[in-house]
N, C-alpha and C positions, 0 to 999 in steps of 0.2 A: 391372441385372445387372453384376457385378463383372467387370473388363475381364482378360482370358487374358495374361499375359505372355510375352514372349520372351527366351530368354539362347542366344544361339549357342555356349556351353560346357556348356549341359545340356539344349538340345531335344532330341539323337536320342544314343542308343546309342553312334554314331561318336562324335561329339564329347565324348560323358563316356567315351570310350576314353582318350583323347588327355590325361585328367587321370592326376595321379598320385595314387595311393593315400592316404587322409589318415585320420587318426579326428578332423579338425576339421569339420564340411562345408564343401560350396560353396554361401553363401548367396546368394537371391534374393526382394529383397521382393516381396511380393503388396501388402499394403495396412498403415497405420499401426498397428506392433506386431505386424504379422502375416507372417514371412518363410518362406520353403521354403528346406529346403536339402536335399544330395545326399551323404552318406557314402560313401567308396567304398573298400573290403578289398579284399582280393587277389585275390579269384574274383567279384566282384561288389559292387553297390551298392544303397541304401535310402535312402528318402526320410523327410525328416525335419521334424517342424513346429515352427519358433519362436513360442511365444505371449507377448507382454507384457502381467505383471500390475502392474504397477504398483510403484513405490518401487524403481527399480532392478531387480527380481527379472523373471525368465524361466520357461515352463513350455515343454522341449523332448522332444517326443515320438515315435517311430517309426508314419507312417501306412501302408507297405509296400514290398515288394520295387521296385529299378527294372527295366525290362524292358533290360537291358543285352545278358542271352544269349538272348530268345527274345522271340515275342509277347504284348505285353500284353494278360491278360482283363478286366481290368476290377477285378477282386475282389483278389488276392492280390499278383499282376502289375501294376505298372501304370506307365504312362510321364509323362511331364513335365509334359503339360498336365491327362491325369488325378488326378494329384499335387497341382496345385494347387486342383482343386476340392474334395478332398477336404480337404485341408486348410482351407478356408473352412467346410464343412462340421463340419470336428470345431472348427473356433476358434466357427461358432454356436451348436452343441448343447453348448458348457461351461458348468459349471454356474453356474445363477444363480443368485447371492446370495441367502439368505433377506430377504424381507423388500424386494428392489429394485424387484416389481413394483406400481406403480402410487404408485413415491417421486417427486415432485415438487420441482422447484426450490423451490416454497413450505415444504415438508418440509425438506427442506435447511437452509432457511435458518433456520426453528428451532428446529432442532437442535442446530447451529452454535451460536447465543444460549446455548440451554441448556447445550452445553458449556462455552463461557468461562465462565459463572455457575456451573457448577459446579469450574470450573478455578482461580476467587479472580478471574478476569478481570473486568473491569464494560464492561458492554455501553452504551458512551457513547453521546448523543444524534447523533454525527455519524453512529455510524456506524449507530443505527436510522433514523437519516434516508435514509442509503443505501440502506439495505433498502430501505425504504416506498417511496423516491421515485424509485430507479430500475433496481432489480430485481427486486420482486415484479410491478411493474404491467406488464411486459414478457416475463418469462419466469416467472412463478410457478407461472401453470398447467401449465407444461412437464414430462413426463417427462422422469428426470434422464438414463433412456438414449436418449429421443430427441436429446438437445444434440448438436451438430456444431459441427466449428471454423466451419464456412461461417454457422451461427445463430449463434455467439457472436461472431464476426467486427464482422459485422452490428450486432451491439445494442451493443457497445463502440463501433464508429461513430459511433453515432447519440447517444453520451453530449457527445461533443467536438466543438466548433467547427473546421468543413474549412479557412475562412479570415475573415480579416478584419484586426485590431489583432493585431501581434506577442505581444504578452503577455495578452491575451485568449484567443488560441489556445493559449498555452502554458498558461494558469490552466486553461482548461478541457481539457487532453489530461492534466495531472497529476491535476485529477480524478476525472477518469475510470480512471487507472491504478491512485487508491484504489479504487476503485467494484469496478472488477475485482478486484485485491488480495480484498477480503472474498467478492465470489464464489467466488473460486477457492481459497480457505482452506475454505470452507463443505462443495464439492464434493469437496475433498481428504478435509476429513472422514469425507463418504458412501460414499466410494471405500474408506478404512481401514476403517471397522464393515462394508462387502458391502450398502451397497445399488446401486452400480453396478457393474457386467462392468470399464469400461476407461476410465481416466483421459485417456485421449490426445484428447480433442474440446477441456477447456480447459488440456491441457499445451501445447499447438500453438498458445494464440492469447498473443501477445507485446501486452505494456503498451507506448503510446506512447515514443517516445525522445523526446531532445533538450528532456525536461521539468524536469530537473535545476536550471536555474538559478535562483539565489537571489532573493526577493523583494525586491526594489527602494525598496517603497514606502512607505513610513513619513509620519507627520503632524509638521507643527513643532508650536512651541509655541502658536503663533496658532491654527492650524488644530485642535488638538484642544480649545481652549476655545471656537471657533466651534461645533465638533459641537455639543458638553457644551448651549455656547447654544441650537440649536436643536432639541436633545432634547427631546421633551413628556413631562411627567405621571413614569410608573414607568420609562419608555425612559432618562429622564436619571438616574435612581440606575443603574441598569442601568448604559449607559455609561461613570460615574466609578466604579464597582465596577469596570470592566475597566483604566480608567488608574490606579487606585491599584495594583494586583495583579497586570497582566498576567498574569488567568488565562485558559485557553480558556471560550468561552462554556456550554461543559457543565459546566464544574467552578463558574463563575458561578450555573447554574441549580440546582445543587444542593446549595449554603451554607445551612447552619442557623444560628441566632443561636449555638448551642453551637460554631461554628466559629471565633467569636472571642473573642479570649483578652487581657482587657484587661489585664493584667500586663503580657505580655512585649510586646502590642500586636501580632501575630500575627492571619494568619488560615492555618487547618487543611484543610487540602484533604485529603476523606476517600479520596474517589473521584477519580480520574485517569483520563488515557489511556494510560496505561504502567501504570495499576492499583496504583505506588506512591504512601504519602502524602509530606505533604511540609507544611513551615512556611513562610507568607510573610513576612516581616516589614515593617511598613508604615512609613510615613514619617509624620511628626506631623499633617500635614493628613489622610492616610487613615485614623489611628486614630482621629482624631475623629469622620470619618464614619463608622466602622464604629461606635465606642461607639453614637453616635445611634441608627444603623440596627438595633440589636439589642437597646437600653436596652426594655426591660417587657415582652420578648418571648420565650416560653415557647423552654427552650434545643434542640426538635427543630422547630420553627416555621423557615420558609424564613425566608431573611434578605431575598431578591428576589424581589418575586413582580409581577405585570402589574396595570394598574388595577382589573383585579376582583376581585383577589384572588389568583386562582389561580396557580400555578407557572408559571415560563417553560417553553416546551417549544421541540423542533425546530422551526427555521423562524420560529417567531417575531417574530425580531428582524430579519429580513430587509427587510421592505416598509420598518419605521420605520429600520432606517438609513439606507435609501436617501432616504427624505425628509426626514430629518436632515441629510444631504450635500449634499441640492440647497438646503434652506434655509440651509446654511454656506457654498454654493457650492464644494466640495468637487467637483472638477473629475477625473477620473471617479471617481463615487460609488464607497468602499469597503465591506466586508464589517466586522462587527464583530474578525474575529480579527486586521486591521490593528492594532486598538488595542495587541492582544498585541505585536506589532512595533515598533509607536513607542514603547511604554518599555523594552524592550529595546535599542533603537538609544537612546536618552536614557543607558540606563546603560553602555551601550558608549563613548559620545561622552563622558563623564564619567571613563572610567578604572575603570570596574569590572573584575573579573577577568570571562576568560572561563568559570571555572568557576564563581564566584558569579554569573552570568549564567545558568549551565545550569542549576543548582541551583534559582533564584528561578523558574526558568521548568519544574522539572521533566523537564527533557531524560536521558533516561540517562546519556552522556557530553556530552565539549564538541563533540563533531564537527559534531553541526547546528547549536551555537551558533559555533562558528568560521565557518562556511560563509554564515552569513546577516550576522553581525555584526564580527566582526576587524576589517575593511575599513574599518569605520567609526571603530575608536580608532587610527591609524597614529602618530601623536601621543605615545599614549599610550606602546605598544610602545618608541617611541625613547626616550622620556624613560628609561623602567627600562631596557631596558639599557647608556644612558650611565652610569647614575647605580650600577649594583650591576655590571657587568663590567669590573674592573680594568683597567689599562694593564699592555703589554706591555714597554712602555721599548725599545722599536724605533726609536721615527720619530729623523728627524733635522730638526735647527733649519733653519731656513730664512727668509731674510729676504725673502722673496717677498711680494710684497703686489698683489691680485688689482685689474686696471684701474681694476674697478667704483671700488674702495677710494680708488682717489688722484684717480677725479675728485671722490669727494663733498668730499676736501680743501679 
């Protein structure tokens, strides 16, 4: 049962005497979205219900007279604690959406699908991985108005490591902030078309903090022909498709021979995760391997596919990296989308811009590419603005010569 509130400014008659006159009221929550408040004119006062419906917007109602001159009956009359049952009352019996009874998280979520797909959006391997791997199998079966911050709380929990290795914890608490990210886009959805009453169970549950910092970890040049080494069979075309391209492993799993472009020596990435295409242009050892890799092969024919045959999918490449790593002694084993990383830090470390960096990698602007990689070309930076910002014809001569200087004399 929903717990009775108290406000010593609007329990009794006396004490809503002692307000002054307002046409704003005086509010008082009841529960998430749901407040009471007290209007009070010049001869008297009325209770009034705040409802939230979502995206900003309010539905505020008159539920009846306050009993300010006389005793409250129940019906027409009624006083503070009556007020807010009533109000509970009219916030349950609003109307329900057509269509939200018996809508499912599983509902939800593909519908969501459907939407981006029909929005030009492409529904990448990450993020059905997410689905499949740790939202349907948890809250699928769920009514979407049964969810509570207290269940959603809960399973976001259970996505992230509590403790252990500093950046372990942080790799897994930023995952999990994607993980949620797509739930709560999904459920936003359901809430806009009216298949849920009230958004506020996953408005209330906040993404990890302190997940922000940049990835660290990148391979030298030994360590990624180590991998490449002890890659087996289709895992090691795999892998050097990721060091020539630095693409993400979804856009890897879904290259056709028609993706490259031996002219310009190009490879075409149709599908993204920003859902723009985009040109890679490869270096002369990568266009050889792509020539090879796509020479007699029909141009809608995957260019990657697993020792059987078949296409890469989610999860895939997971086990054999890890055994890749420990056969290169790759000291703690990495995820494939490192690879993405060590040629971006390679052209970072080299003097690339950072906008031909964002570019090659697909980023919409330079912001994520600054943030992970800058740090890396310091070098670089001082060289150009020595060499292209003019002198100012300020300093003064000085025949100062610095200790170090006169003992190497």
């Amino acid at each position: 049962m929903a717990k009775t509130v108290k406000d010593k400014k609007l329990d009794t008659p006396t004490a809503r005497a002692k307000l002054a006159p307002s046409g704003v009221p005086y509010w008082r929550s009841l529960d998430s979205g749901l407040h009471i408040g007290y209007r009070k004119g010049k001869t008297g006062g009325v209770w009034v219900l705040r409802r939230y419906l979502g995206a900003g917007s309010y539905r505020v109602e008159n539920i009846g007279k306050s009993n300010d001159h006389g005793k409250a009956d129940g019906h027409t009359i009624i006083d503070f604690f009556q007020a807010q049952r009533r109000a509970r009352e009219v916030a349950a019996q609003a109307a329900v959406p057509t269509g939200a009874a018996g809508f499912t998280v599983a509902k939800a979520m593909a519908a969501y699908l459907t939407h981006r797909e029909q929005g030009g959006k492409r529904n990448d391997l990450p993020t059905i991985g997410r689905i499949n791997g740790h939202i349907l199998p948890v809250l699928g079966e769920t009514l979407v108005s049964d969810l509570s911050c207290d269940l959603l709380d809960e399973w976001r929990a259970g996505l992230a490591l509590a403790a252990g290795d500093d950046d372990k914890v942080r790799a897994s608490r930023c995952s999990a902030n994607r993980t949620l990210a797509i739930l709560r886009a999904a459920l936003n959805l359901a809430f806009q078309k009216g298949k849920a009453t009230s958004d506020a169970a996953w408005r209330r549950v906040k993404p990890f903090g302190g997940t922000d910092a940049p990835r660290e970890r990148f391979l030298t040049d030994d360590e990624s022909r180590r991998v490449v080494n002890a890659a087996q069979g289709s895992f090691r075309v795999l892998v050097k498709a990721a060091l020539f391209t630095a693409c993400r492993y979804g856009e890897l799993c879904n290259l056709r021979a028609g993706d490259f472009n031996g002219e310009t020596e190009t490879i075409h990435i149709t599908k993204s995760k920003s859902g723009k295409k985009r040109d890679i242009a490869l270096d002369v050892e990568g266009a050889a391997f792509f020539r090879a890799l796509a020479a007699g092969k029909p141009r809608t024919a995957f260019l990657l596919t697993r020792d059987d045959g078949q296409p890469w999918s989610a999860s895939d490449q997971s086990r054999l990296m890890t055994r890749a790593c420990r056969a290169a002694s790759i000291e703690p084993a990495i995820g494939i989308h490192i690879l993405r990383h060590t040629i971006a830090s390679r052209m970072a470390k080299a003097g690339v811009s950072m906008t031909m960096i964002a570019a090659h990698l697909g980023h919409a602007n330079t912001r994520m590419t600054e943030k992970h990689y800058a740090h890396l070309a310091p070098s670089h930076v001082a060289e150009t603005i020595r060499r292209l910002t003019p002198a100012l014809g300020i300093g003064d001569a000085t025949n100062i010569v610095p200790m170090e200087a006169k003992r190497g004399k």
